[in-house]
C-alpha positions in Angstrom: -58.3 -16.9 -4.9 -60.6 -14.5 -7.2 -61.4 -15.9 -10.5 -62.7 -13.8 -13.2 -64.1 -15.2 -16.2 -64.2 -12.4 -18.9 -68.1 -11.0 -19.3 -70.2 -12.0 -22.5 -69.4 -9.6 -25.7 -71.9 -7.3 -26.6 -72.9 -6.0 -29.9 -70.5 -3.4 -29.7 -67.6 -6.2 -29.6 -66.0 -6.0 -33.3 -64.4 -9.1 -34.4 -60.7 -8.1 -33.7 -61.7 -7.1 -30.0 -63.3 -10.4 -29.9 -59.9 -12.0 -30.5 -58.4 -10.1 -27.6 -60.8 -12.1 -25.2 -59.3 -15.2 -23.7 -62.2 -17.9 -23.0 -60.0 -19.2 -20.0 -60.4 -18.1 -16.6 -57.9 -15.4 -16.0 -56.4 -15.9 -11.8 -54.9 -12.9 -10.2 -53.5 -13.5 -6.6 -54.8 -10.8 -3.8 -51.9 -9.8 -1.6 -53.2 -11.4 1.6 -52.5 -14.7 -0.9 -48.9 -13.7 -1.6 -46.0 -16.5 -0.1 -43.4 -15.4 1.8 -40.6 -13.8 0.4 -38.5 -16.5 0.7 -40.3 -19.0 -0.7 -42.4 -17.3 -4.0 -42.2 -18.7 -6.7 -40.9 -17.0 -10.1 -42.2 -17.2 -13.7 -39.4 -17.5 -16.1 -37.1 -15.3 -17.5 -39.0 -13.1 -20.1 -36.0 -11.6 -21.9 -33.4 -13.1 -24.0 -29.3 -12.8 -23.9 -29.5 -9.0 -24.0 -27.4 -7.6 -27.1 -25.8 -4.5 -26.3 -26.8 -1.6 -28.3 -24.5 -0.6 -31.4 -23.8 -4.6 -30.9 -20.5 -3.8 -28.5 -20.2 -4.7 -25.2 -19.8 -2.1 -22.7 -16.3 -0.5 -21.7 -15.8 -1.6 -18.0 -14.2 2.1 -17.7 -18.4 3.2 -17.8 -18.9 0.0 -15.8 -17.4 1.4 -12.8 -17.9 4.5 -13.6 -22.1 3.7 -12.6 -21.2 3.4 -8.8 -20.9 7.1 -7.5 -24.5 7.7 -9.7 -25.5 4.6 -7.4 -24.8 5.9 -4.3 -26.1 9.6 -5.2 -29.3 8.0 -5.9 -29.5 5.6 -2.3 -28.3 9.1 -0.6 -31.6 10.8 -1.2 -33.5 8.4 0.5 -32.9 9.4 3.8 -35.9 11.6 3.8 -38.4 10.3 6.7 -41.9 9.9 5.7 -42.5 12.9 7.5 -40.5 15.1 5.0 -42.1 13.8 2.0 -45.8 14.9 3.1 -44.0 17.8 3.3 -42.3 19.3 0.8 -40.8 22.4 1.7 -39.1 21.0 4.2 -35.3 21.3 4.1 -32.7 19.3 2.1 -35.8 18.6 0.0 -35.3 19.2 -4.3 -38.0 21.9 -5.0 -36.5 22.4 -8.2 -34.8 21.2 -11.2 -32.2 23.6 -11.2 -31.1 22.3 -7.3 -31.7 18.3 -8.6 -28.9 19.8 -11.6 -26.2 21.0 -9.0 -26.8 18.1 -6.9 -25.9 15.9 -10.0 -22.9 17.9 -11.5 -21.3 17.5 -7.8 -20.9 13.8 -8.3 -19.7 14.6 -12.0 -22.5 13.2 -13.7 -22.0 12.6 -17.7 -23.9 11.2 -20.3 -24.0 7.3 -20.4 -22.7 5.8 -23.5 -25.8 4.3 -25.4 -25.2 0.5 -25.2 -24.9 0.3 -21.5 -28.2 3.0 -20.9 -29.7 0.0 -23.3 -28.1 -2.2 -20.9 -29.4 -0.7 -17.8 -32.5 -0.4 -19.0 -33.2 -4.1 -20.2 -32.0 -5.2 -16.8 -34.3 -3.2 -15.1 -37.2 -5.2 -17.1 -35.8 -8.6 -16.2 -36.5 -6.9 -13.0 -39.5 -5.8 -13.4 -40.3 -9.5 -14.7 -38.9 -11.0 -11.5 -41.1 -8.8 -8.9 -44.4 -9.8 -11.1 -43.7 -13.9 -9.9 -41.6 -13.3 -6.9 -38.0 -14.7 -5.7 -36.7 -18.2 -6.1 -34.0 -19.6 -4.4 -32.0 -18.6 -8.1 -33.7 -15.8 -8.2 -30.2 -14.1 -9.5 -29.7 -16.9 -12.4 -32.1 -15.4 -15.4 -30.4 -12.1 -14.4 -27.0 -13.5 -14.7 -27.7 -15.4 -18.2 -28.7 -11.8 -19.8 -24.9 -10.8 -19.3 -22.4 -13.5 -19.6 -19.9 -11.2 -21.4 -19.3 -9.5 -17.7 -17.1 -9.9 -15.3 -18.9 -10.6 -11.6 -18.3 -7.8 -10.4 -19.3 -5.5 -13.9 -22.4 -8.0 -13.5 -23.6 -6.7 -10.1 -23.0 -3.3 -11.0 -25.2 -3.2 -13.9 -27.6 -4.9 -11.9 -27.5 -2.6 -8.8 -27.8 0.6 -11.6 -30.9 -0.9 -13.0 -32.5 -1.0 -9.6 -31.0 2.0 -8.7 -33.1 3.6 -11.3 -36.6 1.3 -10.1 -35.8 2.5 -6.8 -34.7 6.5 -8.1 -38.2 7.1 -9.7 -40.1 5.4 -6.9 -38.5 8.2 -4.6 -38.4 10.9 -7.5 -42.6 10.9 -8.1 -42.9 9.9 -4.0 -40.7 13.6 -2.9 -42.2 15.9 -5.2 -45.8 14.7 -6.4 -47.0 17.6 -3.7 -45.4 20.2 -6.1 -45.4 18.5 -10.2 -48.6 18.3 -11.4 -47.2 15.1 -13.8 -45.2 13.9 -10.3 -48.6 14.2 -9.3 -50.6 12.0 -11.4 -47.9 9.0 -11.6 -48.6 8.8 -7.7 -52.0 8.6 -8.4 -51.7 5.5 -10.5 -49.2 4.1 -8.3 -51.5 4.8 -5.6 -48.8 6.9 -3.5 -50.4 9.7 -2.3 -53.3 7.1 0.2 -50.1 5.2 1.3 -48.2 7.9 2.2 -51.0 9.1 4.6 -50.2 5.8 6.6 -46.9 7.5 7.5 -46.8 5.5 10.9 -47.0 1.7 9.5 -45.1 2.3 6.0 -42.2 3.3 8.1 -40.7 0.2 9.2 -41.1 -1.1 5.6 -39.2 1.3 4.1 -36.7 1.5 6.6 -36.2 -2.3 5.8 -35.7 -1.8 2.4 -33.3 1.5 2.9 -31.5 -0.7 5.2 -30.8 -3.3 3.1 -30.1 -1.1 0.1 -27.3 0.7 2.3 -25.4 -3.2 2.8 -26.2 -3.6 -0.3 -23.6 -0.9 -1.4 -21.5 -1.6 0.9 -21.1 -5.1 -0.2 -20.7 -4.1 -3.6 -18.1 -1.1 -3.0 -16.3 -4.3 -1.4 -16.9 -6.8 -4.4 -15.4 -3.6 -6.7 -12.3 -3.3 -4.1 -11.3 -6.8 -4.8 -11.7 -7.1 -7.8 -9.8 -3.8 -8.3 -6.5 -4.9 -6.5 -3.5 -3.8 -8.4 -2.3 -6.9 -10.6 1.4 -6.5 -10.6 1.4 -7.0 -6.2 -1.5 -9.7 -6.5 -0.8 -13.3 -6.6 -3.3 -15.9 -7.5 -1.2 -18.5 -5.5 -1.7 -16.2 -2.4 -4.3 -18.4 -0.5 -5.9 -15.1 0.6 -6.0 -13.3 -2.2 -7.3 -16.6 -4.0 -10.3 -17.0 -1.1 -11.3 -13.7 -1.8 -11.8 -14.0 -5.5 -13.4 -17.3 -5.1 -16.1 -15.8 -2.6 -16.9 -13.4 -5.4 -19.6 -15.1 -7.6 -21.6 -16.4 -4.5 -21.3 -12.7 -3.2 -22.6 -11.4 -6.2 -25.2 -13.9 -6.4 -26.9 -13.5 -2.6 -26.7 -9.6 -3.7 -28.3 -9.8 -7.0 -31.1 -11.8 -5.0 -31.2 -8.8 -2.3 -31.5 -6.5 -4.9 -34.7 -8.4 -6.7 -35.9 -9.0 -2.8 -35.7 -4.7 -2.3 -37.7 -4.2 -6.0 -40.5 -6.4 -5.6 -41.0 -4.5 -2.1 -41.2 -1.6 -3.9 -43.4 -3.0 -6.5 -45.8 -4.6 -4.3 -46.8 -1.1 -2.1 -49.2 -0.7 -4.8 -51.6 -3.7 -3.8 -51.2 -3.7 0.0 -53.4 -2.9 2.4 -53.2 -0.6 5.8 -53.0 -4.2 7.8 -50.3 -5.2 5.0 -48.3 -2.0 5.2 -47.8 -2.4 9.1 -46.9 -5.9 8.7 -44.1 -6.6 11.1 -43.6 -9.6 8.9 -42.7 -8.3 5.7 -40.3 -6.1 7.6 -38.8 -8.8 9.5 -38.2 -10.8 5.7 -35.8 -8.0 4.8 -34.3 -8.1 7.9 -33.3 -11.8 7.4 -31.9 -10.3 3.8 -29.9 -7.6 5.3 -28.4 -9.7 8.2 -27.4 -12.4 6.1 -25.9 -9.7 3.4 -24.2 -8.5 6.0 -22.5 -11.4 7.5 -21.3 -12.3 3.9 -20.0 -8.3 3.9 -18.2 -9.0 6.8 -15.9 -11.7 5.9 -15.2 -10.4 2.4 -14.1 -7.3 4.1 -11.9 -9.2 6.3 -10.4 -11.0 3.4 -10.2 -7.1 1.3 -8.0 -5.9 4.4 -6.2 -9.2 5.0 -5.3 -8.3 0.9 -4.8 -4.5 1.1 -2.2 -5.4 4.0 0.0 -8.0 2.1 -0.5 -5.5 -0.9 0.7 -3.0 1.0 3.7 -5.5 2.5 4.8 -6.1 -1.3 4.5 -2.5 -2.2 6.6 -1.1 0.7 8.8 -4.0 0.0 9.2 -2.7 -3.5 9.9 0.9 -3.0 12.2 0.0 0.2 14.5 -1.4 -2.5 14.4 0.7 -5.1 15.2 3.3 -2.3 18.6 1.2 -1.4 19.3 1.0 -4.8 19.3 4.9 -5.4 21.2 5.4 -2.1 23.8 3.2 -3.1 24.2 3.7 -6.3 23.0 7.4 -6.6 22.3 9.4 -9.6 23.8 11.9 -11.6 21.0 14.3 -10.8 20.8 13.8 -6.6 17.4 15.3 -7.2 16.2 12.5 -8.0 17.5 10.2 -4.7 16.3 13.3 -2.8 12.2 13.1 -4.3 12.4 9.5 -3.7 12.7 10.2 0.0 11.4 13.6 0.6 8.0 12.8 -1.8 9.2 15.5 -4.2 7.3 13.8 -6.9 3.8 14.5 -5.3 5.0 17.5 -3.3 6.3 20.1 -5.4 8.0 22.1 -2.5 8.6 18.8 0.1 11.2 20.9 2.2 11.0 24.0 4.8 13.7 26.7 5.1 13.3 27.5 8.9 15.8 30.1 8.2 13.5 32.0 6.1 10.3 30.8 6.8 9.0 29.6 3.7 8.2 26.4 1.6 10.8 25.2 -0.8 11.5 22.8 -3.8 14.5 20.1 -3.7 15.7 22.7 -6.4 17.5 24.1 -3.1 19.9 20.9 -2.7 20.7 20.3 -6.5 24.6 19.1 -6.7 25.3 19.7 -3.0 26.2 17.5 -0.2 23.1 16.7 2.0 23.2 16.0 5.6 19.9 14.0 6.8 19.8 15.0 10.7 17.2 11.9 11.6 15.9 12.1 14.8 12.8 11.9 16.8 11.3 14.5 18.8 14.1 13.6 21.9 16.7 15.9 21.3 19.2 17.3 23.7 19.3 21.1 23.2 22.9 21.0 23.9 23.3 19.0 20.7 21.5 21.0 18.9 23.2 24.4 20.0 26.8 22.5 19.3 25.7 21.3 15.8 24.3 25.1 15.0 27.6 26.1 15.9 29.4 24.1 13.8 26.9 24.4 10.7 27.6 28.5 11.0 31.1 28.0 10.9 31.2 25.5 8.0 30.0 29.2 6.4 33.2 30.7 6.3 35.8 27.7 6.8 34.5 25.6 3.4 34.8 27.3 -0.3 31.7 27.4 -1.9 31.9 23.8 -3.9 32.2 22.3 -0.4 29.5 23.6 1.3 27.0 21.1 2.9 23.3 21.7 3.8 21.3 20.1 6.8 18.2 18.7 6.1 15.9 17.9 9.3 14.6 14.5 9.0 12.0 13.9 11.6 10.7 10.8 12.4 8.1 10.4 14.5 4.6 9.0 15.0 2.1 11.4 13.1 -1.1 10.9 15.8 1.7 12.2 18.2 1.9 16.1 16.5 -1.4 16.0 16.2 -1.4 16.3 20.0 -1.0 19.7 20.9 1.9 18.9 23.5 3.4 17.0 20.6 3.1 19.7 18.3 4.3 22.6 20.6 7.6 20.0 21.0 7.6 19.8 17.1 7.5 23.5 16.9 10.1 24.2 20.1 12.9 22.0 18.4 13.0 23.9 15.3 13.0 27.1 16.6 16.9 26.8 17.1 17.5 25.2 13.6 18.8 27.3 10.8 18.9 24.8 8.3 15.8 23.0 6.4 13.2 20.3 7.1 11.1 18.3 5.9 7.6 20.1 5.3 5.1 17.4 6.4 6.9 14.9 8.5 3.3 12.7 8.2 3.7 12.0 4.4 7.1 10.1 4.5 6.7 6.8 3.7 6.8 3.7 5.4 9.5 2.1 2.8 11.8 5.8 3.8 11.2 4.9 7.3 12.5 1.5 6.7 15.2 3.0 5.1 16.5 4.9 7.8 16.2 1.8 10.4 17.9 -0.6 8.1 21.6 -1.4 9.6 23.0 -1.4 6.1 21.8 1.8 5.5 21.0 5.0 8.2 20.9 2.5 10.9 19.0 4.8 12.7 17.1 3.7 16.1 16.8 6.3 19.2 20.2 8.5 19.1 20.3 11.5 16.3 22.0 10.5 13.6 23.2 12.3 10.6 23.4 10.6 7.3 25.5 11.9 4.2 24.3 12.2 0.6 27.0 12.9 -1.8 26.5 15.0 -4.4 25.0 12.4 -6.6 22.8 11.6 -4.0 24.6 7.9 -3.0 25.0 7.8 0.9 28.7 8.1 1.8 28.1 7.9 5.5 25.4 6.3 7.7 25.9 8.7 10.5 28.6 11.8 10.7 27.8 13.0 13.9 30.6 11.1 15.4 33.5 12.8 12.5 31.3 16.4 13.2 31.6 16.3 17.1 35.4 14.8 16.4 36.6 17.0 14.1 33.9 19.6 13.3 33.9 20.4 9.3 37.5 19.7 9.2 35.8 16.1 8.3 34.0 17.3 5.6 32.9 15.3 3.1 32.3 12.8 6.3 33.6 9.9 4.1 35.0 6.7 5.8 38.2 7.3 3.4 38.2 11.1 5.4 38.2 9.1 8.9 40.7 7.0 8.4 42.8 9.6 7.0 42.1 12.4 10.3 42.8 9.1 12.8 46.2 8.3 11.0 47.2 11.7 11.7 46.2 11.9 15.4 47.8 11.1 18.2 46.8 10.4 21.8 47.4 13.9 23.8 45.9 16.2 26.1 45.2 18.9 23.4 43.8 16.4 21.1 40.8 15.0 24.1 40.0 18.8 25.2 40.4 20.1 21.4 38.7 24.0 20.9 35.9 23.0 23.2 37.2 25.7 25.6 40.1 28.5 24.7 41.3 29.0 27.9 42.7 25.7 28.0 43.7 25.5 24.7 45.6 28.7 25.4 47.5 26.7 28.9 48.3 24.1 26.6 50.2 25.8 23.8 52.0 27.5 26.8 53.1 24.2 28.0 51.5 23.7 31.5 50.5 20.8 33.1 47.0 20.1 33.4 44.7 18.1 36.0 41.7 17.2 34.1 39.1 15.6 36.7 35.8 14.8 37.5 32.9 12.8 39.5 30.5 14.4 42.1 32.3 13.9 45.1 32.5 17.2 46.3 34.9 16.3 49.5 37.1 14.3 47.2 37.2 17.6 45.4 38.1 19.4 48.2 40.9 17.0 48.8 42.3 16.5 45.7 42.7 20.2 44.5 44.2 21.2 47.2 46.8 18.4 47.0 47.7 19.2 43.9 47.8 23.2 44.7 50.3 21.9 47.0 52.4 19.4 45.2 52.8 21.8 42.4 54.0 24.7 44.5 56.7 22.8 46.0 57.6 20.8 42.8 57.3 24.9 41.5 55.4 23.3 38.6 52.5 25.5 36.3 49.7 23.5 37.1 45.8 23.6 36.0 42.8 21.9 37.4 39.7 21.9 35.4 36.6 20.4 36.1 35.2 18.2 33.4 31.8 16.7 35.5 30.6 13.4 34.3 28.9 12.0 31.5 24.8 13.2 30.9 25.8 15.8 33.7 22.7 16.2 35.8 22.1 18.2 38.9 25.0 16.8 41.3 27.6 18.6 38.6 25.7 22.1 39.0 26.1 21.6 42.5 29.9 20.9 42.0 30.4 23.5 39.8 29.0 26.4 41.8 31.0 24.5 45.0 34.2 25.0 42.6 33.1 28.5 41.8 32.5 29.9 45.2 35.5 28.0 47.3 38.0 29.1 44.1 39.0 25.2 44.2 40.1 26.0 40.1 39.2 26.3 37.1 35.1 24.2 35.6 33.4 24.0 32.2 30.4 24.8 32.4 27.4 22.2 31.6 27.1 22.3 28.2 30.9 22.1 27.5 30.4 19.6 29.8 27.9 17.9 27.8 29.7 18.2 24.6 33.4 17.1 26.0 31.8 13.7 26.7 29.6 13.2 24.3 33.1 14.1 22.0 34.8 11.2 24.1 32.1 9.1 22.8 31.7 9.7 19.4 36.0 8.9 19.3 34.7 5.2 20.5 31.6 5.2 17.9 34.3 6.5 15.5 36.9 3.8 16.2 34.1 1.1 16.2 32.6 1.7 13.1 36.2 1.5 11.1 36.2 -2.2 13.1 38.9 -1.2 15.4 38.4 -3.0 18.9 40.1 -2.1 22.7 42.8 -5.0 22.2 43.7 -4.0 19.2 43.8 0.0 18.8 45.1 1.5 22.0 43.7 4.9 21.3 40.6 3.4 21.3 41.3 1.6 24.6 42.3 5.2 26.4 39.0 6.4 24.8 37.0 3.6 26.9 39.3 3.6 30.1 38.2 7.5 30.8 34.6 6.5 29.5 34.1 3.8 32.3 35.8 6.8 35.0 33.0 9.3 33.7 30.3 6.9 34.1 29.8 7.0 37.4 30.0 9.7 40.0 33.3 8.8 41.5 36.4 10.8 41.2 39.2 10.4 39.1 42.0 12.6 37.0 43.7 12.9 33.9 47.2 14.2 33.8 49.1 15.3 30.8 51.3 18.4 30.1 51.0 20.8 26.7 51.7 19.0 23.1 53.5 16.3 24.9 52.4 12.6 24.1 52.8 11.6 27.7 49.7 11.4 29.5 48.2 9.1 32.7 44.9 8.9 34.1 43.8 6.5 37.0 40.4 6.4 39.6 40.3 9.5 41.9 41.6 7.2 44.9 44.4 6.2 43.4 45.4 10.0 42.2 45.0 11.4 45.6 47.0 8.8 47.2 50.1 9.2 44.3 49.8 13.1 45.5 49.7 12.1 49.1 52.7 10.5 48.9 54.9 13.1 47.1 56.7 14.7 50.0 57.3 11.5 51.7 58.2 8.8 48.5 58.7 10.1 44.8 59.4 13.7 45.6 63.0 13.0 45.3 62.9 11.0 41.6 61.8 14.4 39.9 65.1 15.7 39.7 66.0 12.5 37.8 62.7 11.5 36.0 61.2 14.4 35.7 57.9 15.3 37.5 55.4 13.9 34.8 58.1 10.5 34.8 58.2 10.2 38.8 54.6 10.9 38.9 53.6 8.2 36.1 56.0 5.8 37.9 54.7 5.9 41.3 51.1 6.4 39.9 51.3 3.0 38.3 52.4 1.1 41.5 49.7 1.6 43.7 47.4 -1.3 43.8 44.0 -1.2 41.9 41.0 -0.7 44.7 37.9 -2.8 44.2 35.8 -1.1 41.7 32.9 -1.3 39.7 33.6 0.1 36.4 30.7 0.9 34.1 30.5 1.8 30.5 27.6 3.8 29.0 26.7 3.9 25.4 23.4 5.6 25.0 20.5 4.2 23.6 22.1 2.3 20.8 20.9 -1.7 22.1 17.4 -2.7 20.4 14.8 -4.4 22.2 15.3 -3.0 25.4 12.5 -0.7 26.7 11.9 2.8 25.4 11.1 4.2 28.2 11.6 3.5 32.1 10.9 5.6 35.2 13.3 6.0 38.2 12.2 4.0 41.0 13.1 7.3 43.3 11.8 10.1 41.6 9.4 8.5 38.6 11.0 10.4 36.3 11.8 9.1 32.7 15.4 7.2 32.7 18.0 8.0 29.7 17.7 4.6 27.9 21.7 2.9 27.7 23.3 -0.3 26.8 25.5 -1.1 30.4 28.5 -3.3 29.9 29.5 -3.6 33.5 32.5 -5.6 35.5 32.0 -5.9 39.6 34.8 -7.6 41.5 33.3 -7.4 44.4 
């Protein structure tokens, strides 16, 4: 300790400097006398309650407004020490005009008077603070100058005061080289001998940029929670409640870090080279800035434990609003349609892949809007089939009944960012001639809850395509089944429409093969009888043609064979076909008529099942699953019907060949008095059943089974399916 006792006055002393002169010892501490951070003790508070300026408080819209000018100031302290001995070096200010663009780039204005006063007083309470060192409530003099303030208004007009110690410190240190005025402040502040001991002030300031960097972050967090949007906040929420109550201790700990970072600052001035290097003064602000961060830490966790049921309640919110649109639509469908395509923020949300350009929802105004939802699995058979019909809905609906597509892709947005993911994106649409949606990434979480709710889209894996009147209500989860059915002869794809086209059908041979294929539509009017059969047994094949080549030549019949494959036709019913093709055994669809004649067959079941019709019940509906269980596996079997008759049979391929076996030698003879379709039907029916093992495949519509499987055999990816599945033996 150094005690000075003030020298003897001199006849130059006048009376009023006489006055001046304390007659008490005056003690100044040396620095090598100075207690650890930690443990210094403060003088008191040397400012009272500050009044804001103009005698308002100030608007917490400037409040918050303080935090980008915070962090523009802690981002120019990244220059080493290195950098500021040198001047010219780059990223360095050398001018004001470059220190103006730097400042209009974080939109810099001026501060409103009051809170500059504000600021400012702070900053002396501050200075005040680093003249007797920290206390344990080192924060609490600091506090008591602002008790108007919110916590976390509080800690920002703190952090801005220091900001500004901490600013000028760095302002007079980067360009005192290069301002004469620069210049002389670091002279009296003693900067330019420290900054020659660029090796041991290093670690110092480090510690203190370090700290000021949690500092901010910590503060950026406090802001956050405080910020949450009232109307999805609840104080009862026991996280929402722990993260405001962990606010005023956070606040407090980072006032005190802030005070701890200043008085580093402040002291530089009286330290020597032994003190600058001091591992120890670094280490104290490392015990700051790990303990800051902890506390950081867990208010971060509690922020996104927040944000997430925030987000929850928000999604929540705009899932039902959503419902309530599509169920009660709106007399402008516009508006449905920019509650699920973002037109609100996007002013041209859609795509015309016809002609290659953005477009606005303008596009769908009073028309009938089929969502086709899918994700990036889509059979190009399907999609081909469905062009077809939406090119023909052209010129077979008036122009008040026309419908547009809408493609309605869901998928996972890190997948197109992939370029495999995106080259799929881009192959799919090539073949569309309808619209999409622009940026698949930017549909909501609440649409995509939308379109997976069972009371609404219901969609899962499988394409679907949902109907939007022309008020924008949805009229039909999924059309698809009615489109593959009926084609646009369904339009508007109402559930009133389906019942009315199923009342009106019955179950016939031209009704199951439709216009899928002309030829036969053409044997049909003309009244022949026709063999329709399948599987993948190419000797039963063989067999069975020829049997019926025969029978029908001797029974002098006009008989067809055609060759309808199996359901998801794979490699075996290429094989068959060209077999069929190149032996002349009859007549073959090819694998995309194929494709479409069963997945028609199953869209009749989807149909029937969603009007609540069952097997026992609806007979239609149980010749609909019989042949579905026959063409899902790769046995054969046969369906037998003749022209616009309603008589029709169809039975396993065993049973068929053995009915035609027997002809010449059993029922042959009970054609001329039944009738060959009658003798045939009769005979058919009495042969006994063979053990079987029927299976009936409905794709991908069962939740919670895998997405994906590979074949044990060949490791490729497995067609997902629900299997309902009776073995006798």
């Amino acid at each position: 300790m150094v005690t000075i006792r003030p020298a003897l006055s001199t006849e130059r002393d006048t009376p009023t400097s006489q006055k001046l002169i304390k007659s008490e010892p005056t003690t100044f501490m040396t620095p090598m006398e100075k207690p650890s951070l930690h443990s210094r003790v403060s003088a008191s508070g040397l400012l009272p309650s500050i009044v804001p300026a103009a005698g308002r408080e100030a608007r917490d819209s400037d409040i918050k407004a303080l935090l980008p000018i915070i962090e523009d100031i802690f981002s120019h302290d990244s220059q080493t020490i290195v950098a500021i001995v040198t001047p010219a070096a780059k990223g360095i200010p050398t001018s004001t005009k470059q220190l103006e663009d730097r400042s209009l780039q974080v939109g810099y204005v001026t501060l409103p008077q009051n809170l500059a006063y504000l600021i400012d007083q702070i900053g002396c309470e501050i200075a005040c603070k680093c003249s007797g060192g920290i206390t344990a409530d080192a924060s609490a003099p600091i506090l008591d100058k602002l008790p108007e303030y919110s916590w976390e208004n509080k800690l920002l007009i703190v952090l801005a005061a220091y900001a500004m110690i901490y600013g000028q410190f760095w302002l007079v240190a980067q360009s005192y080289t290069s301002n004469q005025v620069a210049k002389s402040v670091a002279i009296l502040k003693r900067l330019p001998y420290m900054f020659m001991q660029t090796n041991v002030l290093k670690n110092r300031l480090d510690a203190v940029k370090n700290l000021n960097s949690v500092i901010l972050d910590i503060t950026k967090c406090i802001v956050d929670i405080t910020l949450l949007p009232s109307q999805y906040t609840d104080q009862d929420d026991p996280t929402i409640a722990r993260a405001m109550s962990h606010i005023p201790t956070a606040v407090k700990q980072t006032i005190k870090s802030i005070v701890a970072c200043a008085y580093k600052i402040s002291e530089l001035i009286g330290l020597s080279t032994e003190q600058l290097g001091s591992s120890v003064e670094a280490w104290e602000l490392s015990s700051w800035t790990h303990d800051l961060k902890n506390m950081h830490s867990y208010l971060a966790e509690l922020l996104k434990a927040c944000l997430m049921r925030i987000d929850d309640r928000r999604i929540k919110e705009e899932f039902e609003y959503l419902k309530h649109l599509l169920k009660t639509g709106q007399a402008d469908n516009v508006i449905v349609l920019s509650a699920l395509f973002g037109g609100k923020d996007e002013l041209q949300p859609l795509y015309d892949l016809t002609r290659a350009k953005r477009v606005n929802l303008d596009v769908l105004r009073g028309k009938y809007v089929l969502l086709l939802v899918t994700d990036l699995d889509i059979p190009q058979e399907e999609l081909a089939i469905l062009e077809q019909m939406y090119n023909d809905s052209r010129s077979q609906l008036t122009k008040d009944h026309l419908y547009e597509i809408v493609w309605f892709p869901v998928v996972d947005p890190n997948i197109l960012q992939t370029p495999a993911g995106r080259r799929q994106f881009e192959n799919l649409q090539m073949n569309m001639k309808w619209f999409r949606v622009y940026d698949p990434s930017l549909i909501s979480q609440a649409v995509i809850m939308c379109m997976k709710d069972p009371e609404l889209f219901n969609f899962w894996k499988q394409p679907i395509l949902g109907v939007l009147d022309r008020q924008g209500k949805l009229s039909s989860r999924n059309a698809l089944p009615m489109m593959w059915i009926w084609g646009s002869l369904a339009f508007p794809f109402t559930a009133e429409r389906e019942k009315e086209l199923w009342v009106a059908e019955s179950w016939r041979i031209d009704f199951i093969v439709d216009n899928i294929d002309q030829q036969i539509v053409d044997w049909i009017s003309e009244g022949r009888y026709i063999f329709l059969y399948g599987g993948e047994d190419i000797d039963w094949i063989r067999k069975f043609t020829a049997a019926a080549r025969s029978v029908a030549k001797d029974a002098d019949i006009s008989l067809q064979t055609v060759y309808i494959g199996k359901k998801n036709p794979k490699e075996r019913v290429r094989k068959a076909i060209s077999t069929i093709e190149a032996e002349n055994l009859g007549y073959t669809l090819n694998v995309n008529t194929i494709w479409y004649f069963w997945v028609r067959l199953e869209s009749m079941f989807f149909s029937k099942q969603e009007l609540d019709s069952t097997i026992d019940t609806d007979p239609m509906m149980a010749e609909v699953a019989a042949i579905l269980y026959m063409g899902g596996s790769g046995n054969g079997f046969a369906i037998f019907g003749r022209g616009l008759a309603a008589e029709m049979v169809r039975a396993n391929g065993g049973s068929f060949l053995t009915c035609l076996s027997d002809y010449f030698n059993i029922w042959k003879v009970q054609v001329p008095e039944k009738g060959f379709m009658g003798a045939l039907i009769d005979h058919l029916r009495g042969i006994p059943v063979p053990p079987h093992c029927c299976k009936f495949e409905v794709r991908g519509t069962s939740r919670g089974m895998p997405d994906k499987l590979k074949c044990a055999e060949c490791n490729r990816p497995m067609e997902r399916m629900s299997v309902y599945q009776c073995c006798d033996d």
